[in-house]
C-alpha positions, 0 to 999 in steps of 0.5 A: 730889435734888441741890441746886441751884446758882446760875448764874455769869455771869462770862463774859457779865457786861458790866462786871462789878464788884460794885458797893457801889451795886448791891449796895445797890439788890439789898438793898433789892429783896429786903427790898421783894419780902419786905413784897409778899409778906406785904402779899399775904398779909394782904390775902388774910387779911383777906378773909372766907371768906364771900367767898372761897368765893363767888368760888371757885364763881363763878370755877367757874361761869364755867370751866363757862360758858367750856365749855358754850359752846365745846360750844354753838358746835361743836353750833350755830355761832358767835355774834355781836352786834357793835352789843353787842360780843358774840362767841361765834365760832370763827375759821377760820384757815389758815396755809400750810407751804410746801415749797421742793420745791414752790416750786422746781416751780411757780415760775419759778425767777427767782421761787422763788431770791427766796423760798428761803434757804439758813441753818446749822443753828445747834443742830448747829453749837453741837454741834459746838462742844460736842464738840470738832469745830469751835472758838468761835474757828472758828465766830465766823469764819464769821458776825458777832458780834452783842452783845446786853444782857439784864439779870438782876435776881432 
């Protein structure tokens, strides 16, 4: 299996400088993530294994429960106390797909040109680019450049 590499984000980094300062606060994230984890797992250690195996089969037991009653409502129908907050329902919902074949069939067309779009295939578009057909430059001509900030802390 190839080893894999970490990403470089030298094109999209805003301002990137490899500051002291950050790199300082990055240390000190790993060493703190490194004492969470050997907290958890001392805590997890410390728990009798009594204990644990008890909530093991309980957390089985509520799984079980979890599908007996999804069995029971399909068998029996849904259930609801809501003085208790008690619910065992299943929710009909329905959503509607609409196809502007239809929309533009049935609707007045003063109603129907409100309500279908006309868009650029964004994937194909970036294929496109990928292969050589149209240039970066070429496709930021033809819509606005928006800038958007993520922040990428691993």
């Amino acid at each position: 299996m190839a080893e894999k590499k970490n990403p470089d984000y030298t094109q999209s980094a805003w301002k990137l400088t490899n500051s002291e300062v950050v790199a300082g606060l990055m240390l000190e994230l790993r060493q703190v993530q490194a004492q969470i984890a050997i907290t958890n797992e001392e805590i997890k250690n410390s728990i009798p294994s009594e204990l644990t195996f008890k909530l093991d089969g309980l957390q089985g037991r509520l799984s079980g429960l979890d599908k007996d009653i999804r069995q029971a409502i399909d068998q029996h129908g849904s259930y609801q106390d809501f003085d208790n907050g008690i619910y065992a329902v299943k929710q009909r919902r329905e959503s509607i797909t609409y196809q502007p074949m239809l929309v533009r069939r049935l609707l007045p067309e003063n109603v129907a040109s409100l309500v279908l779009v006309e868009s650029v295939d964004t994937k194909k578009l970036d294929g496109l680019i990928k292969g050589g057909i149209v240039t970066q430059e070429q496709a930021k001509a033809c819509g606005e450049v928006k800038e958007t900030y993520a922040y990428i802390i691993k």
